[in-house]
C-alpha positions as a printed NumPy array, in Angstrom:
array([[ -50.519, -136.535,   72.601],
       [ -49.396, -133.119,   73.306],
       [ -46.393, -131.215,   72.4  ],
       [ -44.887, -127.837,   74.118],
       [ -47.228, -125.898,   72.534],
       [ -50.422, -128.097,   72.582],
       [ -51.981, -131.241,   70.632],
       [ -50.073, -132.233,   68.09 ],
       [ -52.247, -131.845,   63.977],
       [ -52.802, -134.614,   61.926],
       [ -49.817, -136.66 ,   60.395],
       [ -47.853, -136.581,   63.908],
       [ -46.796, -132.764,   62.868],
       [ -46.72 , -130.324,   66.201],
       [ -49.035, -127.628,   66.326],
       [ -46.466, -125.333,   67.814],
       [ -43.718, -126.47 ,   64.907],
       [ -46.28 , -125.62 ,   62.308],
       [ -46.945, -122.   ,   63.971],
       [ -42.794, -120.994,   63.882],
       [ -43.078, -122.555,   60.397],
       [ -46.046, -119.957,   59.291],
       [ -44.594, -117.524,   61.249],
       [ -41.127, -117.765,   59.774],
       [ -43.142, -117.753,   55.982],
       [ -44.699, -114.667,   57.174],
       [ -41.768, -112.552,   58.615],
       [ -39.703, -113.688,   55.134],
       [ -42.204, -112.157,   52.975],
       [ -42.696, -108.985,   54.823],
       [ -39.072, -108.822,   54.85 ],
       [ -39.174, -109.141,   51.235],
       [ -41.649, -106.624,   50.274],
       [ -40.066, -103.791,   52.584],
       [ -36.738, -104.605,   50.398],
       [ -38.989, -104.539,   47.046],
       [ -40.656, -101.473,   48.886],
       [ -37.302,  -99.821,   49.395],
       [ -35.59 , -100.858,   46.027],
       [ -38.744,  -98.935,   44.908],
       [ -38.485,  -96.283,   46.437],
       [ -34.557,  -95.425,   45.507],
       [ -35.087,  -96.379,   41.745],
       [ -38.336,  -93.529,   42.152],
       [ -35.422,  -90.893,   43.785],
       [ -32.911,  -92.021,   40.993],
       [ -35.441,  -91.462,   38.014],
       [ -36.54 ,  -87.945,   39.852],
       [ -33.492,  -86.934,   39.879],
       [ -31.975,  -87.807,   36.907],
       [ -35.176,  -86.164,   35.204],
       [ -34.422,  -82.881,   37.453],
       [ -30.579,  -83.104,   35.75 ],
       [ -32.187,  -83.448,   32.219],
       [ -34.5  ,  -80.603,   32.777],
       [ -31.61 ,  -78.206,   33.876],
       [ -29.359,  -79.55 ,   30.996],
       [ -32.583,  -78.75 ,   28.453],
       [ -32.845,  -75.433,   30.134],
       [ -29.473,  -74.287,   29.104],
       [ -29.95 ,  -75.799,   25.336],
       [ -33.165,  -73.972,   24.61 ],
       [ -31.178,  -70.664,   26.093],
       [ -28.254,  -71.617,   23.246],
       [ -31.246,  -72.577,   20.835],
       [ -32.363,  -69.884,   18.125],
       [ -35.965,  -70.973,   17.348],
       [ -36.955,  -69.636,   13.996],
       [ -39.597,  -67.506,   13.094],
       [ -41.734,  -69.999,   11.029],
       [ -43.878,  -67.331,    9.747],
       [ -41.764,  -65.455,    8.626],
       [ -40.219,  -68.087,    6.784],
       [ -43.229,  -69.448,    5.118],
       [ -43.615,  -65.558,    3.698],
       [ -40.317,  -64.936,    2.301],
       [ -40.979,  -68.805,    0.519],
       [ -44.296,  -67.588,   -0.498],
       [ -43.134,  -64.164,   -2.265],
       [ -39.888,  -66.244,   -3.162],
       [ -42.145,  -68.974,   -4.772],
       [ -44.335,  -66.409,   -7.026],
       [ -41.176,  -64.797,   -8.125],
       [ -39.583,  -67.846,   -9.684],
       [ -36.307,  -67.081,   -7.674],
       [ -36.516,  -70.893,   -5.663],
       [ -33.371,  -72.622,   -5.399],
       [ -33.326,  -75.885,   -7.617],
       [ -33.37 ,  -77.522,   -3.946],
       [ -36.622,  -75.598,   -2.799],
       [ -38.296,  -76.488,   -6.046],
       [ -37.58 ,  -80.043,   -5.364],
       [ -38.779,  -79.694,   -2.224],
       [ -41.947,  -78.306,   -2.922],
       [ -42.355,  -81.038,   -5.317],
       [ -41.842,  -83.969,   -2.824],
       [ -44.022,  -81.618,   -0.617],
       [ -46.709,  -82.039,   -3.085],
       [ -46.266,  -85.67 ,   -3.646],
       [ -46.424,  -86.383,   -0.35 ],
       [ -49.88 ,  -84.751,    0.299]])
């Protein structure tokens, strides 16, 4: 027997029914993945720019920041250290220090 669309398939199902059914499936999942696609897409744009924010807000902290001079530092410990004249707290510092290597 034959339907609008030709011979019907096996199980008395039309040929032309199963074709809108397949195509249906098909048009549903591209529709799908161009939403997943796009949802993508706008989370990528969100994370860009919130990263572009955090850069400009870091920006203006390291202006603010006073990085130390760690050299220098480790001299005036040094000279400090060979002097006896460590605070009680650097001592006990030095001694966890020295523990912990």
């Amino acid at each position: 027997e034959r339907g609008a669309y030709g011979a019907q398939g096996e199980g008395g199902v039309d040929i032309g029914d199963a074709y809108r059914s397949r195509k249906e499936e098909l048009e549903e999942t591209i529709r799908r993945k161009k939403m997943e696609k796009a949802e993508r897409v706008k989370r990528k744009e969100d994370q860009v720019e919130t990263f572009e924010t955090m850069d400009e807000s870091f920006a203006e902290l390291a202006h603010l920041l006073q990085f130390r001079d760690k050299e220098d530092e480790r001299v005036k410990k040094s000279v400090a250290r060979k002097g006896g004249t460590l605070t009680k707290d650097e001592m006990e510092m030095d001694a966890w220090d020295k523990e912990m290597k």
